[in-house]
C-alpha positions in Angstrom: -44.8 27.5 17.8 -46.0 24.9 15.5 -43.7 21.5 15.1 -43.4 22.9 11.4 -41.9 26.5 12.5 -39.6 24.4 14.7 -38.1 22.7 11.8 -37.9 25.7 9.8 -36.0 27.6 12.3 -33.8 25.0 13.4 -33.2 24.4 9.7 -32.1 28.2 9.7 -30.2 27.4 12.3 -28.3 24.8 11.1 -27.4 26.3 7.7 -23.8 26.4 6.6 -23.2 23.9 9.9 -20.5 21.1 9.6 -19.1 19.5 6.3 -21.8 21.5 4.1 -20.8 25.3 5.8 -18.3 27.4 4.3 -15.3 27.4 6.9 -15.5 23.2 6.2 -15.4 24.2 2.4 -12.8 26.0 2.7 -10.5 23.7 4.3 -11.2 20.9 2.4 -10.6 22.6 -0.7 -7.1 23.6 0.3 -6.1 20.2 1.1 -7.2 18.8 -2.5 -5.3 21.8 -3.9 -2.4 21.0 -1.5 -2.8 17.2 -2.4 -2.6 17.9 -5.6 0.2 20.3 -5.9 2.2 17.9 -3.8 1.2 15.2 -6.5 1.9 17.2 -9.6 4.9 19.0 -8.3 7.9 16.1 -9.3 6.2 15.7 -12.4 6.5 19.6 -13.2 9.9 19.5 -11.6 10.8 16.6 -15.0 9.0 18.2 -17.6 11.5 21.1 -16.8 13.7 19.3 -16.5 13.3 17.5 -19.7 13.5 20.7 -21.3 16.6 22.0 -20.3 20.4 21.8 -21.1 22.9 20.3 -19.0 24.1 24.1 -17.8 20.2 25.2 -17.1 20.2 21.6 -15.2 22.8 22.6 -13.1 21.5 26.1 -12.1 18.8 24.1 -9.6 15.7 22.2 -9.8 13.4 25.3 -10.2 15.1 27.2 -13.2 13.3 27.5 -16.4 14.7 26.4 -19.2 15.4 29.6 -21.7 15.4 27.5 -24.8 13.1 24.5 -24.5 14.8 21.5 -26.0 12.1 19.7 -27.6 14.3 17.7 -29.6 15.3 15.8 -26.4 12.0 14.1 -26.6 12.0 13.4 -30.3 15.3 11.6 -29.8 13.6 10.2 -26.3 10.6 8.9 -28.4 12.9 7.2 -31.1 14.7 5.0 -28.4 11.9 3.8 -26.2 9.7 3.2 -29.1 10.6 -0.4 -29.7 10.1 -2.1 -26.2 7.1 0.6 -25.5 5.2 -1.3 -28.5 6.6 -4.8 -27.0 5.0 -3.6 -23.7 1.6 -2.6 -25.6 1.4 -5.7 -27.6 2.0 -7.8 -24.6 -0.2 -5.8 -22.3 -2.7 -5.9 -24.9 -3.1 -9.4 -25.2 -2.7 -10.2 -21.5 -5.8 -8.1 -20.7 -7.9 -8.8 -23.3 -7.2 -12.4 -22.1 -8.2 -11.8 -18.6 -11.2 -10.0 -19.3 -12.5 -12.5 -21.9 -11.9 -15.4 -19.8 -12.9 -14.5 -17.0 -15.8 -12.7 -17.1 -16.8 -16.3 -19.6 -16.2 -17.9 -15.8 -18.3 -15.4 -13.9 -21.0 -16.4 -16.1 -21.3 -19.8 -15.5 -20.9 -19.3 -12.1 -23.3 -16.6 -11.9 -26.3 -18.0 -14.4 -25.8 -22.2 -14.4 -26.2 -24.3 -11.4 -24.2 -27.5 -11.1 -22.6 -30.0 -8.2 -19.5 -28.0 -6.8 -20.2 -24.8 -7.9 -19.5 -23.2 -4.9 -16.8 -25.4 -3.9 -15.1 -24.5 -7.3 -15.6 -20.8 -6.6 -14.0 -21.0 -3.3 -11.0 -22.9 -4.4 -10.4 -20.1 -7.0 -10.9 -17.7 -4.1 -8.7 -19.4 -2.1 -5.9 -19.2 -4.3 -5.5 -14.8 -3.7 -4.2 -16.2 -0.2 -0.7 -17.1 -1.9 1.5 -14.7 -2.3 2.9 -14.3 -5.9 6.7 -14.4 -5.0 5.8 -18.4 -4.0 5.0 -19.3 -7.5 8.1 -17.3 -9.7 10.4 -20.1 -9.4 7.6 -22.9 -10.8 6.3 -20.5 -13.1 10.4 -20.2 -14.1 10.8 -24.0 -14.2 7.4 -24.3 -16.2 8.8 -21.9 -19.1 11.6 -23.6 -19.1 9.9 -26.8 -19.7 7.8 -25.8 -22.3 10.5 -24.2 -24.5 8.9 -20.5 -24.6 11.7 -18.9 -22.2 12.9 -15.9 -23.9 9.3 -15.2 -25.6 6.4 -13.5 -25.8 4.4 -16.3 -24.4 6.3 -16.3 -21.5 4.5 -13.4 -20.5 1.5 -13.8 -22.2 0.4 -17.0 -20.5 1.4 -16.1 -16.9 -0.6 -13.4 -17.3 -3.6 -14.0 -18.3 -3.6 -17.3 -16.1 -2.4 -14.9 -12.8 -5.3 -12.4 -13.6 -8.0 -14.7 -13.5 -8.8 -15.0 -9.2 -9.5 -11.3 -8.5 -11.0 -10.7 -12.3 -13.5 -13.9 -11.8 -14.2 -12.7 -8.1 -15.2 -8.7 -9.2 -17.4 -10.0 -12.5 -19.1 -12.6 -10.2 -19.8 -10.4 -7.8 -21.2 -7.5 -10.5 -23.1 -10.2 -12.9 -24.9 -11.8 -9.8 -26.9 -8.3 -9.5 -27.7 -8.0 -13.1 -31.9 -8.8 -13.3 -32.7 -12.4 -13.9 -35.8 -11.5 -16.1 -33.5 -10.3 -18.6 -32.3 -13.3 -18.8 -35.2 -15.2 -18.7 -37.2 -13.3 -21.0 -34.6 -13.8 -23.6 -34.6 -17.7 -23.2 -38.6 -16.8 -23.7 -37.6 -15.4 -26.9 -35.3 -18.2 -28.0 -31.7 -17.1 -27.0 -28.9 -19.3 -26.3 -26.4 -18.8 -24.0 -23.6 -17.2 -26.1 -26.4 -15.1 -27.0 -27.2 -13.7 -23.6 -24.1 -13.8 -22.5 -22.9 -11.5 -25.3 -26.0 -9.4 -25.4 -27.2 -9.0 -22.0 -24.9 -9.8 -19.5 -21.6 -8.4 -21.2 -23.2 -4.7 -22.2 -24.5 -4.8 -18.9 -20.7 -5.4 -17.2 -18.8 -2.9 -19.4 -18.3 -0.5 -16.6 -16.8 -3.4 -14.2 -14.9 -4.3 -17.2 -13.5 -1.0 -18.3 -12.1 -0.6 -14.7 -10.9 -4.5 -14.5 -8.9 -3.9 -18.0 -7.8 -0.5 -16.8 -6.1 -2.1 -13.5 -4.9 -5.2 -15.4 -2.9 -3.0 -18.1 -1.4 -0.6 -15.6 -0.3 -4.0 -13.6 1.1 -5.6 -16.3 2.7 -2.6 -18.0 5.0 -1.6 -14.9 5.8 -5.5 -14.1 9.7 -5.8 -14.0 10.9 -9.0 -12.0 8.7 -11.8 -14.0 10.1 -10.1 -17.7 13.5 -9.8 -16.3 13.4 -13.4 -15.3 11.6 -14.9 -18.4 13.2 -12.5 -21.1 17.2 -12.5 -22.1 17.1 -10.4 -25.2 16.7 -6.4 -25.2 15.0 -6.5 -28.5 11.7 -8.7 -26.9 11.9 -7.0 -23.4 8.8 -4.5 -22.4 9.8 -1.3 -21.5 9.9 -1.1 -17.7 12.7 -3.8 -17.5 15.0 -2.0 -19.6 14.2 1.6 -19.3 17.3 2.3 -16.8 19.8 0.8 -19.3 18.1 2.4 -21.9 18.4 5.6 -19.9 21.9 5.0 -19.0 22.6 4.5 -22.9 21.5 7.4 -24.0 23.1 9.6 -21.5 26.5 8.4 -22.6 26.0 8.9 -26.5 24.0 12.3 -26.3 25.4 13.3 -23.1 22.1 15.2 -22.5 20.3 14.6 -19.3 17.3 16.2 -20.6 16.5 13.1 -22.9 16.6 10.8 -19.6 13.8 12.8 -18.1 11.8 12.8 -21.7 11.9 9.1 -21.6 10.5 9.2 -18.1 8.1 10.8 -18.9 7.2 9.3 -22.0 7.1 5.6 -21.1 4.0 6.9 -18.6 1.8 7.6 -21.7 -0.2 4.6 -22.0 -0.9 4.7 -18.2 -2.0 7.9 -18.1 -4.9 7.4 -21.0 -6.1 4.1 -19.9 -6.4 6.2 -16.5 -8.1 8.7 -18.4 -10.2 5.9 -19.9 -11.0 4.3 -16.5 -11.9 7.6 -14.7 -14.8 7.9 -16.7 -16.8 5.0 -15.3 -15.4 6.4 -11.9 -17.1 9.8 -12.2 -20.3 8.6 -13.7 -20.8 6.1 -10.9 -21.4 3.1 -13.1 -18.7 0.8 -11.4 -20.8 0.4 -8.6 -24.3 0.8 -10.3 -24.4 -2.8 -10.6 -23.9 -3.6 -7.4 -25.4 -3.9 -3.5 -22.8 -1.8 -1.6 
């Protein structure tokens, strides 16, 4: 038998073998179903829960609700609405911060040579090595000291200064693969350095800066110790902070625990789109297209 006749049948052989054959399949596909039902099972379990009167609530976890109460989320929506918009605005800002600045960082880094450079990149590296809890009570003292306790700017600032190490680190490490004749042929042509930065390396990043904002937000949203510490007022609080008294509030006015579990729920919204948002570049495979892996 001809070496090509060998490969043919042992091909034959071999089809359906391992990961690719049908038993594998099958497994593996009941453990992402499993995964997943064990994932979306407690947030089922609310949404029913959301739904239902204090007497359905009390008939066990699984009963469905005969009348769903949608009004417990209307009157959910109304009371969150205010510190989920502080949270949005603040998250917002904070991100677009981050993003801006540092991927302006990477650049230089990345495209200009100068004395240090390395030795300034390591020093910003070196500074994921200390543990955030180290720096709340400066960064408490600092607000203090500079009047903006009990504002906006006391979470705007720390955040955008705190996001910069790993942000910096990522863009670097995606811009560094982007071609240098791009970059060189534009100088060629006449551009400037805002220039290429804007129009070549930036459109070229988006995917590495989609998934950098996505993370930032979803950090920043579901913070609770640095705006409990640097926020006294309930009216400029974000909406992680204050969500159990907020709960707890309207539970003894409406006496309803359906509209706890609808603000739950609710106050997850902006996570779950920028997810949505961020899963895109995921699936496509641009995150890493950039990049030697």
């Amino acid at each position: 038998m001809t070496d090509k006749g060998k490969a043919k049948k042992f091909q034959g052989f071999n089809k359906g073998k391992g990961v690719d054959g049908p038993v594998a399949q099958f497994f593996i596909g009941l453990i992402m179903a499993c995964t997943v039902f064990i994932v979306m099972m407690p947030i089922f379990i609310t949404i029913l829960s959301s739904l239902k009167t204090n007497y359905e609530a009390a008939l066990g976890v699984w009963s469905w609700p005969m009348t769903p109460k949608w009004e417990n989320w209307n009157t959910g929506f109304h009371n969150i609405t205010g510190n989920m918009v502080n949270s949005l605005i603040i998250c917002i800002v904070s991100t677009a911060g981050v993003v801006f600045l540092s991927s302006i960082v990477a650049y230089v880094l990345v495209r200009h040579n100068f004395p240090g450079k390395e030795l300034v990149f390591y020093g910003i590296i070196a500074l994921m090595i200390i543990p955030g809890v180290l720096t709340l009570t400066p960064s408490f003292l600092l607000m203090m000291n500079l009047g903006i306790k009990n504002t906006w700017w006391a979470l705007i600032l720390p955040y955008i200064s705190g996001g910069q190490v790993g942000a910096i680190f990522l863009f670097r490490t995606f811009m560094s693969q982007q071609p240098k004749d791009l970059f060189e042929a534009a100088k060629i042509d006449g551009a400037g350095e805002l220039t290429m930065y804007a129009r070549i390396a930036i459109p070229l990043a988006v995917p590495v800066l989609a998934i950098q904002a996505v993370g930032t937000f979803g950090a920043y949203y579901n913070d609770y110790l640095w705006p409990m510490l640097v926020i006294d007022e309930q009216s400029k609080q974000t909406l992680m902070p204050v969500l159990r008294s907020l709960t707890a509030q309207i539970s003894g006015i409406y006496e309803e625990q359906g509209i706890t579990h609808a603000m739950y729920l609710m106050s997850g919204i902006p996570l779950i789109f920028t997810t949505a948002f961020g899963l895109k570049y995921f699936i496509n495979g641009d995150f890493a297209a950039g990049l030697k892996l």
